[in-house]
DRENPANU-467614 format. One record per residue (C-alpha): residue number from 1; residue in one letter; y, z, x. Coordinates in steps of 0.05 Angstrom, whole numbers, plus 5000, padded with zeros to 4 digits. Example, Ala and Ser with C-alpha at 12.3 -4.5 7.8 and 13.67 -1.06 7.14 Angstrom:
2
NODE   k r   py   pz   px
NODE   1 A 4910 5156 5246
NODE   2 S 4979 5143 5273
END
This chain:
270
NODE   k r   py   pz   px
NODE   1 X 1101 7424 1374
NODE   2 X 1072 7411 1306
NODE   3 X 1031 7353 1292
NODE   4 X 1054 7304 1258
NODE   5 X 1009 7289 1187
NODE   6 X 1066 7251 1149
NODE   7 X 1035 7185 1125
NODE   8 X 1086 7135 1123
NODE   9 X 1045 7068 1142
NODE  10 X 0985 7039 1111
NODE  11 X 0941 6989 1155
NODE  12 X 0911 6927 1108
NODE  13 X 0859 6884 1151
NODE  14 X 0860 6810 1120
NODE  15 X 0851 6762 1179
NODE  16 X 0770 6762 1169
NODE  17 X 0728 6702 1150
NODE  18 X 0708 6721 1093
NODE  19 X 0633 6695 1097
NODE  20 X 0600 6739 1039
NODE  21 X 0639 6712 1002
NODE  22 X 0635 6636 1018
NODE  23 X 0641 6582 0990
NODE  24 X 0693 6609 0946
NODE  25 X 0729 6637 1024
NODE  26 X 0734 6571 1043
NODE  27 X 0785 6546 1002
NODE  28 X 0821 6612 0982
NODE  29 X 0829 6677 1028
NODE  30 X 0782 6728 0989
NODE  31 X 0838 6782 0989
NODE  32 X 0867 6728 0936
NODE  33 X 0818 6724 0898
NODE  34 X 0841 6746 0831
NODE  35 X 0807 6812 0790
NODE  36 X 0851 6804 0721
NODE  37 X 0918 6775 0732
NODE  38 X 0923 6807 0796
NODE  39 X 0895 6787 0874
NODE  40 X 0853 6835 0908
NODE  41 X 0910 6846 0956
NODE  42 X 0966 6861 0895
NODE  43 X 0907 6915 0876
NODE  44 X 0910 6945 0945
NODE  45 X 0979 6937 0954
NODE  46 X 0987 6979 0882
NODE  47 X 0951 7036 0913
NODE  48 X 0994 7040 0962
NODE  49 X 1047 7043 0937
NODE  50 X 1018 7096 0887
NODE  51 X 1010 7139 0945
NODE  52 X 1079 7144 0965
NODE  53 X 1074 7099 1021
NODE  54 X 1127 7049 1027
NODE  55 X 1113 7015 1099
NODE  56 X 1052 6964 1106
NODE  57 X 1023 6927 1168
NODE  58 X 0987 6869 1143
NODE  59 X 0939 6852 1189
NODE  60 X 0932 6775 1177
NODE  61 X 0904 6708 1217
NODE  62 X 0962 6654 1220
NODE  63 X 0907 6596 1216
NODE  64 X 0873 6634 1146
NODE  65 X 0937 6608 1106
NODE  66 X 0967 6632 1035
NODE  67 X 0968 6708 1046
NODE  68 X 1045 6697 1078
NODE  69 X 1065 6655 1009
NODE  70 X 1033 6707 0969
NODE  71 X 1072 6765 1008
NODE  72 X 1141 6725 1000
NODE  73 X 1138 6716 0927
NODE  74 X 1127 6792 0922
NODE  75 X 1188 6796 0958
NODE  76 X 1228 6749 0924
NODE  77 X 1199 6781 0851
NODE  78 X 1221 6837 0810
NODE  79 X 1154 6879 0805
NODE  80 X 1146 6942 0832
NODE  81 X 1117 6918 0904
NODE  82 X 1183 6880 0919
NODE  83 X 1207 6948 0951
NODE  84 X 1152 6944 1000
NODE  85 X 1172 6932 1073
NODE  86 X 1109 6895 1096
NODE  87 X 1101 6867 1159
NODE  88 X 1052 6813 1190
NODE  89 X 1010 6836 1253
NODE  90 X 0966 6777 1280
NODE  91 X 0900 6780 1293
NODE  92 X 0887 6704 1319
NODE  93 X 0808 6720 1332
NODE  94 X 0777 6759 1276
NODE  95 X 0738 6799 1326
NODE  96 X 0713 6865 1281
NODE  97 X 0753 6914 1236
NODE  98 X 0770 6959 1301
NODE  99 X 0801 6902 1338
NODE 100 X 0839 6884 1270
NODE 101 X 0870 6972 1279
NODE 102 X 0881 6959 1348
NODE 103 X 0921 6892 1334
NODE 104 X 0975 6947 1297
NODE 105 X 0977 6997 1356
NODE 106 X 1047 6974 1367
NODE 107 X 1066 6979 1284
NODE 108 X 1030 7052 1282
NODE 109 X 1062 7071 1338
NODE 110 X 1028 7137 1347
NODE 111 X 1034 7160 1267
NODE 112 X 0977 7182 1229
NODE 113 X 0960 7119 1177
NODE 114 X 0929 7097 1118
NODE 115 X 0877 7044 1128
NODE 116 X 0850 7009 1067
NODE 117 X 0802 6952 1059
NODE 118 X 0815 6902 0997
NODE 119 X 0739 6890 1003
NODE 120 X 0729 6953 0958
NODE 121 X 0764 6953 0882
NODE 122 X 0771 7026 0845
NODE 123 X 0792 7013 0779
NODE 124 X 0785 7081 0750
NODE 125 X 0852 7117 0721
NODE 126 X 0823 7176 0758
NODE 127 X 0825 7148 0827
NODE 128 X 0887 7169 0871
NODE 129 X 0891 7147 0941
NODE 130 X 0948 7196 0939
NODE 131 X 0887 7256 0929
NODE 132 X 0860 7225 1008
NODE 133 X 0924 7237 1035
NODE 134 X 0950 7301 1006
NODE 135 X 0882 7330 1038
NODE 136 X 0891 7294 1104
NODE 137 X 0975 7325 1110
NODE 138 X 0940 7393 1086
NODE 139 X 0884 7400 1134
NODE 140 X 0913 7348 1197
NODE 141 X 0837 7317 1197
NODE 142 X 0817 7247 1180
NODE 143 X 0796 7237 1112
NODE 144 X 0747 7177 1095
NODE 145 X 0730 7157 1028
NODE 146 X 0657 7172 1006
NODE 147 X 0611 7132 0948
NODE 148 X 0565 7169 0909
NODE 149 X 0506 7120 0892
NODE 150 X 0442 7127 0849
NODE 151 X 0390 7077 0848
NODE 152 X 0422 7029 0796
NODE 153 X 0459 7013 0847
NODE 154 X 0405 6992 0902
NODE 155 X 0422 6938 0939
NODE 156 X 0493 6926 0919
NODE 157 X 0523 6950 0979
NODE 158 X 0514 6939 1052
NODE 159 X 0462 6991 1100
NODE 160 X 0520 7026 1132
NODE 161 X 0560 7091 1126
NODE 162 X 0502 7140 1105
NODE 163 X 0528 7215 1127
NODE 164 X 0505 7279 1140
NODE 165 X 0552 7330 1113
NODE 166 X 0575 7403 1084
NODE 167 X 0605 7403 1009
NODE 168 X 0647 7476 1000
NODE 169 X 0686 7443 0942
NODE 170 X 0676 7389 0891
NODE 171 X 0684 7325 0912
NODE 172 X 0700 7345 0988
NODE 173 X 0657 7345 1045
NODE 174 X 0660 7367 1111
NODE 175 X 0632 7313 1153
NODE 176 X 0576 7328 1209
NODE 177 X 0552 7266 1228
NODE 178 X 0565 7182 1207
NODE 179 X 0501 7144 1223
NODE 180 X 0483 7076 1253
NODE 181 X 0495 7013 1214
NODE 182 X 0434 6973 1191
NODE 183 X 0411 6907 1174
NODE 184 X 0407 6894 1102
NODE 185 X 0425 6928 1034
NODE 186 X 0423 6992 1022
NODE 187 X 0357 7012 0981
NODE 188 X 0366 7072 0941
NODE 189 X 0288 7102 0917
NODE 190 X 0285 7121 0839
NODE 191 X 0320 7188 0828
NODE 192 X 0350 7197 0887
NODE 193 X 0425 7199 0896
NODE 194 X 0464 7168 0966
NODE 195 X 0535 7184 0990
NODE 196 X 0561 7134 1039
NODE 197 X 0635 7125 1062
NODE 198 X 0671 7070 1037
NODE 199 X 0738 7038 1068
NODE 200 X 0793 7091 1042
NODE 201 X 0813 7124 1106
NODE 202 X 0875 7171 1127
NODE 203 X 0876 7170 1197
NODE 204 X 0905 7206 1262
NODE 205 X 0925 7156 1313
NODE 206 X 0867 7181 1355
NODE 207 X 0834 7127 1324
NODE 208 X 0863 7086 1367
NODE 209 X 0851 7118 1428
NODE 210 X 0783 7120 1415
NODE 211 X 0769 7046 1396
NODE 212 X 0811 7033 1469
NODE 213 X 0755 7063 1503
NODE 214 X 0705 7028 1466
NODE 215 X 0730 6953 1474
NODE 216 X 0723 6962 1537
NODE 217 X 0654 6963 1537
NODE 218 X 0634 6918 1480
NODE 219 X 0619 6853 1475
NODE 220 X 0624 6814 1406
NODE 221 X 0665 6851 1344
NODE 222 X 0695 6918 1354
NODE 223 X 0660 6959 1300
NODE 224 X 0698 7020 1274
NODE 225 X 0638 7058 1264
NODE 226 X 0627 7088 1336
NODE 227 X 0701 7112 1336
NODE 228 X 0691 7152 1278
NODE 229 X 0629 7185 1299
NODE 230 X 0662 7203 1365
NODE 231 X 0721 7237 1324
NODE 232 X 0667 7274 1275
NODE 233 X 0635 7301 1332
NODE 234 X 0687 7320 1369
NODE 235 X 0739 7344 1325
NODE 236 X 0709 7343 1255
NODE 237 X 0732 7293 1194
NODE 238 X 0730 7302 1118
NODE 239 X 0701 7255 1053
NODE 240 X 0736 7252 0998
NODE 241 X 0683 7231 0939
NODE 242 X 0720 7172 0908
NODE 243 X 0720 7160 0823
NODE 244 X 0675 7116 0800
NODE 245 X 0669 7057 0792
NODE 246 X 0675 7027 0863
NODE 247 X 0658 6956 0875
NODE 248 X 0651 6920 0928
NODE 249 X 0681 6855 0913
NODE 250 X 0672 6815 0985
NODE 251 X 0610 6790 0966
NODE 252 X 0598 6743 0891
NODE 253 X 0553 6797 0858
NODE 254 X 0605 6852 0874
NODE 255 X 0656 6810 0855
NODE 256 X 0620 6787 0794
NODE 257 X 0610 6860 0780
NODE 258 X 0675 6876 0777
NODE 259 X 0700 6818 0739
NODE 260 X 0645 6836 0683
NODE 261 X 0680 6907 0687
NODE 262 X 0753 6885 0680
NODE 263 X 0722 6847 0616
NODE 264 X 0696 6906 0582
NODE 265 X 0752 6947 0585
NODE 266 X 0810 6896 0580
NODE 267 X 0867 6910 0521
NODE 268 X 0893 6847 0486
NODE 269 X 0965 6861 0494
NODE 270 X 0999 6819 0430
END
Protein backbone atom coordinates (compact mmCIF):
# COMPACT_ATOMS: atom_id res chain seq x y z
CA UNK A 1 0.00 0.00 0.00
CA UNK A 2 1.16 3.50 -0.72
CA UNK A 3 1.68 5.93 1.90
CA UNK A 4 -0.39 8.34 2.34
CA UNK A 5 1.46 12.17 1.94
CA UNK A 6 -1.86 14.15 1.17
CA UNK A 7 -1.96 17.11 3.63
CA UNK A 8 -5.38 17.85 4.37
CA UNK A 9 -5.17 19.13 8.18
CA UNK A 10 -3.08 21.76 9.66
CA UNK A 11 -2.41 21.58 13.62
CA UNK A 12 -2.37 25.39 15.32
CA UNK A 13 -1.17 25.19 19.11
CA UNK A 14 -2.88 28.29 21.00
CA UNK A 15 -3.69 27.05 24.50
CA UNK A 16 -0.11 28.33 25.94
CA UNK A 17 0.44 31.01 28.55
CA UNK A 18 1.88 33.19 26.75
CA UNK A 19 4.59 34.41 29.33
CA UNK A 20 7.24 36.15 26.89
CA UNK A 21 4.95 37.97 26.08
CA UNK A 22 3.36 39.19 29.42
CA UNK A 23 1.88 41.63 30.55
CA UNK A 24 0.32 42.30 27.30
CA UNK A 25 -0.81 37.94 27.55
CA UNK A 26 -2.57 38.70 30.41
CA UNK A 27 -5.32 40.51 29.20
CA UNK A 28 -5.34 39.39 25.50
CA UNK A 29 -4.33 35.76 24.12
CA UNK A 30 -0.96 36.62 22.20
CA UNK A 31 -2.22 34.74 19.04
CA UNK A 32 -4.58 38.00 19.01
CA UNK A 33 -2.42 40.21 19.21
CA UNK A 34 -2.74 42.29 16.11
CA UNK A 35 0.35 42.75 13.27
CA UNK A 36 -1.59 45.43 10.86
CA UNK A 37 -5.26 45.00 10.83
CA UNK A 38 -4.90 41.39 11.22
CA UNK A 39 -4.33 38.87 14.62
CA UNK A 40 -1.45 36.71 14.58
CA UNK A 41 -3.83 33.83 14.27
CA UNK A 42 -5.80 35.47 10.96
CA UNK A 43 -1.92 35.56 9.69
CA UNK A 44 -1.51 31.88 10.33
CA UNK A 45 -4.78 30.96 9.45
CA UNK A 46 -3.97 32.90 5.80
CA UNK A 47 -1.14 30.56 5.26
CA UNK A 48 -3.11 27.95 5.53
CA UNK A 49 -5.28 28.38 3.66
CA UNK A 50 -2.69 29.53 0.97
CA UNK A 51 -1.44 26.10 1.06
CA UNK A 52 -4.46 24.40 0.00
CA UNK A 53 -5.43 23.19 3.24
CA UNK A 54 -8.92 23.62 4.14
CA UNK A 55 -9.27 21.55 7.59
CA UNK A 56 -7.75 23.13 10.93
CA UNK A 57 -7.48 21.71 14.54
CA UNK A 58 -7.18 24.52 16.77
CA UNK A 59 -5.58 23.51 19.64
CA UNK A 60 -6.99 25.99 22.32
CA UNK A 61 -7.40 26.20 26.43
CA UNK A 62 -11.22 26.79 27.31
CA UNK A 63 -10.11 28.93 30.47
CA UNK A 64 -7.53 31.33 27.92
CA UNK A 65 -10.90 32.99 26.49
CA UNK A 66 -11.50 35.15 23.11
CA UNK A 67 -9.80 32.82 20.58
CA UNK A 68 -13.56 30.90 20.24
CA UNK A 69 -15.22 34.65 19.54
CA UNK A 70 -12.49 35.42 17.21
CA UNK A 71 -13.00 31.92 15.28
CA UNK A 72 -16.93 32.52 15.13
CA UNK A 73 -16.85 35.85 13.58
CA UNK A 74 -14.60 34.34 10.86
CA UNK A 75 -17.29 32.09 10.39
CA UNK A 76 -20.06 34.25 10.41
CA UNK A 77 -17.87 36.86 7.90
CA UNK A 78 -17.44 37.03 4.31
CA UNK A 79 -13.50 36.88 3.99
CA UNK A 80 -11.75 34.27 2.58
CA UNK A 81 -11.20 32.14 5.95
CA UNK A 82 -15.04 31.73 6.37
CA UNK A 83 -14.63 28.47 4.22
CA UNK A 84 -12.40 27.04 6.79
CA UNK A 85 -13.73 24.05 8.74
CA UNK A 86 -11.84 24.64 12.02
CA UNK A 87 -12.29 22.76 14.91
CA UNK A 88 -11.48 23.26 18.74
CA UNK A 89 -9.24 20.46 20.40
CA UNK A 90 -8.68 21.20 24.25
CA UNK A 91 -5.76 21.24 25.83
CA UNK A 92 -6.96 22.13 29.62
CA UNK A 93 -3.16 22.04 31.03
CA UNK A 94 -0.74 23.81 28.75
CA UNK A 95 1.77 21.09 29.38
CA UNK A 96 4.54 21.62 26.30
CA UNK A 97 4.02 21.90 22.45
CA UNK A 98 4.13 17.90 22.14
CA UNK A 99 1.34 17.43 24.59
CA UNK A 100 -0.60 20.35 22.67
CA UNK A 101 0.05 17.49 19.01
CA UNK A 102 -0.92 14.74 21.06
CA UNK A 103 -4.23 16.58 22.37
CA UNK A 104 -5.22 16.24 18.22
CA UNK A 105 -4.33 12.48 17.89
CA UNK A 106 -7.97 11.86 17.60
CA UNK A 107 -8.47 15.03 14.81
CA UNK A 108 -5.17 13.73 12.78
CA UNK A 109 -6.34 10.57 12.92
CA UNK A 110 -3.29 8.92 11.41
CA UNK A 111 -2.86 11.67 8.30
CA UNK A 112 0.29 13.33 7.69
CA UNK A 113 -0.31 17.29 8.99
CA UNK A 114 0.69 20.63 8.90
CA UNK A 115 1.78 22.04 12.19
CA UNK A 116 2.33 25.73 12.44
CA UNK A 117 3.13 27.98 15.33
CA UNK A 118 1.56 31.68 15.26
CA UNK A 119 4.65 32.54 17.47
CA UNK A 120 6.65 32.98 14.16
CA UNK A 121 5.30 35.84 11.42
CA UNK A 122 6.77 35.58 7.59
CA UNK A 123 5.70 38.47 5.86
CA UNK A 124 7.63 38.11 2.74
CA UNK A 125 5.56 37.76 -0.76
CA UNK A 126 8.12 35.03 -1.33
CA UNK A 127 7.20 32.80 1.46
CA UNK A 128 4.86 29.76 0.55
CA UNK A 129 4.00 27.29 3.13
CA UNK A 130 2.59 25.57 0.12
CA UNK A 131 6.73 25.14 -1.13
CA UNK A 132 6.99 22.86 2.66
CA UNK A 133 4.37 20.75 1.63
CA UNK A 134 4.79 20.14 -2.06
CA UNK A 135 8.39 18.80 -0.84
CA UNK A 136 6.98 16.80 2.01
CA UNK A 137 3.95 14.88 -0.72
CA UNK A 138 7.15 14.63 -3.16
CA UNK A 139 9.64 12.98 -0.95
CA UNK A 140 7.05 11.30 2.03
CA UNK A 141 9.67 12.83 4.76
CA UNK A 142 8.98 15.50 7.29
CA UNK A 143 9.88 18.84 6.31
CA UNK A 144 10.67 21.53 9.10
CA UNK A 145 11.15 25.05 8.45
CA UNK A 146 14.77 26.36 8.81
CA UNK A 147 16.04 30.29 9.72
CA UNK A 148 19.00 31.48 8.28
CA UNK A 149 20.55 34.05 10.86
CA UNK A 150 23.67 36.31 10.80
CA UNK A 151 24.79 38.12 13.71
CA UNK A 152 22.40 41.17 13.45
CA UNK A 153 20.27 39.01 14.60
CA UNK A 154 22.05 37.76 17.93
CA UNK A 155 19.94 37.34 20.58
CA UNK A 156 16.59 37.77 19.02
CA UNK A 157 15.64 34.33 19.09
CA UNK A 158 15.60 31.60 21.60
CA UNK A 159 18.98 28.81 22.03
CA UNK A 160 17.17 26.01 20.41
CA UNK A 161 16.89 24.24 16.98
CA UNK A 162 20.63 24.56 15.82
CA UNK A 163 21.17 21.51 13.11
CA UNK A 164 23.63 19.64 11.53
CA UNK A 165 22.80 19.05 7.95
CA UNK A 166 23.52 18.24 4.04
CA UNK A 167 22.41 21.08 1.41
CA UNK A 168 22.25 19.27 -2.39
CA UNK A 169 19.92 22.10 -3.52
CA UNK A 170 19.21 25.74 -2.66
CA UNK A 171 17.35 26.34 0.11
CA UNK A 172 16.92 22.44 1.01
CA UNK A 173 18.67 20.48 3.44
CA UNK A 174 18.89 17.09 4.29
CA UNK A 175 18.79 16.93 7.99
CA UNK A 176 21.48 14.78 10.06
CA UNK A 177 21.03 15.74 13.40
CA UNK A 178 18.57 18.54 15.65
CA UNK A 179 20.51 19.47 18.83
CA UNK A 180 19.66 20.06 22.51
CA UNK A 181 17.76 23.11 23.58
CA UNK A 182 19.59 25.71 25.67
CA UNK A 183 19.14 28.27 28.16
CA UNK A 184 19.20 31.67 26.86
CA UNK A 185 19.32 33.56 23.39
CA UNK A 186 20.93 32.51 20.74
CA UNK A 187 24.43 34.46 20.31
CA UNK A 188 25.51 34.54 16.83
CA UNK A 189 29.72 35.64 16.71
CA UNK A 190 30.46 38.53 14.01
CA UNK A 191 30.51 36.98 10.50
CA UNK A 192 29.25 33.98 11.13
CA UNK A 193 25.97 32.76 9.72
CA UNK A 194 23.35 30.12 11.90
CA UNK A 195 20.51 28.01 10.46
CA UNK A 196 18.08 26.86 13.07
CA UNK A 197 14.53 25.37 12.50
CA UNK A 198 11.73 27.38 13.11
CA UNK A 199 7.94 26.16 13.71
CA UNK A 200 6.77 25.40 9.94
CA UNK A 201 6.53 21.66 10.00
CA UNK A 202 4.81 19.00 7.52
CA UNK A 203 4.55 16.02 9.37
CA UNK A 204 3.93 12.10 9.14
CA UNK A 205 1.75 10.94 11.95
CA UNK A 206 4.80 9.19 13.33
CA UNK A 207 5.13 12.17 15.20
CA UNK A 208 2.76 11.02 17.29
CA UNK A 209 3.90 7.80 17.94
CA UNK A 210 6.97 8.99 18.92
CA UNK A 211 5.93 11.74 21.46
CA UNK A 212 3.62 8.53 22.99
CA UNK A 213 6.66 6.93 23.95
CA UNK A 214 8.18 9.90 25.31
CA UNK A 215 5.32 11.16 27.78
CA UNK A 216 5.67 8.30 29.26
CA UNK A 217 8.78 9.03 30.65
CA UNK A 218 8.74 12.74 31.21
CA UNK A 219 7.96 14.69 33.79
CA UNK A 220 6.97 18.49 33.32
CA UNK A 221 6.20 19.81 29.44
CA UNK A 222 6.35 17.44 26.59
CA UNK A 223 9.01 19.06 24.40
CA UNK A 224 8.80 18.31 20.67
CA UNK A 225 12.35 18.40 20.27
CA UNK A 226 13.34 14.74 21.23
CA UNK A 227 10.60 13.39 18.84
CA UNK A 228 12.11 14.97 16.04
CA UNK A 229 15.57 13.90 16.67
CA UNK A 230 14.39 10.32 17.06
CA UNK A 231 12.63 10.62 13.47
CA UNK A 232 16.04 12.34 11.94
CA UNK A 233 17.93 9.61 13.11
CA UNK A 234 15.96 7.03 12.30
CA UNK A 235 14.32 7.77 9.17
CA UNK A 236 15.80 11.07 7.97
CA UNK A 237 13.79 14.63 7.76
CA UNK A 238 14.26 17.66 5.46
CA UNK A 239 14.65 21.84 6.07
CA UNK A 240 13.15 23.93 4.00
CA UNK A 241 15.14 27.47 4.30
CA UNK A 242 12.25 29.86 4.90
CA UNK A 243 12.16 33.72 3.09
CA UNK A 244 13.20 36.27 5.02
CA UNK A 245 12.14 38.11 7.14
CA UNK A 246 10.99 35.79 10.02
CA UNK A 247 10.08 37.17 13.35
CA UNK A 248 9.42 35.90 16.20
CA UNK A 249 6.61 37.82 17.57
CA UNK A 250 5.93 35.81 21.14
CA UNK A 251 8.13 37.86 22.86
CA UNK A 252 7.75 42.35 22.85
CA UNK A 253 11.09 42.84 20.91
CA UNK A 254 10.02 40.32 18.24
CA UNK A 255 6.84 41.61 18.22
CA UNK A 256 8.06 45.14 18.18
CA UNK A 257 10.22 44.04 15.38
CA UNK A 258 7.74 43.10 13.32
CA UNK A 259 5.36 45.86 13.93
CA UNK A 260 8.34 48.37 12.94
CA UNK A 261 8.44 46.09 9.69
CA UNK A 262 4.73 46.20 8.82
CA UNK A 263 5.38 50.15 9.16
CA UNK A 264 7.99 50.40 6.62
CA UNK A 265 6.45 48.70 4.01
CA UNK A 266 2.69 49.53 4.56
CA UNK A 267 0.66 51.11 1.30
CA UNK A 268 -1.90 53.87 2.19
CA UNK A 269 -4.75 52.45 0.38
CA UNK A 270 -7.11 55.85 -0.47
Amino acid sequence: MTENTKVRKAIVPAAGRGTRMSPISKYLPKELVPLGSEPALGLVLQEIRSAGIRQVGLVVRSAKGGIEDYVADLAGGETPLADLEITFIEQAVPNGLGDAILQARDYIAGEPFALLLPDNFLPSPEHRFADLVALFERTGKDVIGVLELESAHSGEYGNCGRIDYTEHEPGILELHELFDKQPGRLIIPDGETVRRTCGRYVCKPHLLTQLEELSASTQGELDEVPAYQRIIESEGAFGWVLAAPVFDIGYPKGYLAASSWLYEHFEDED
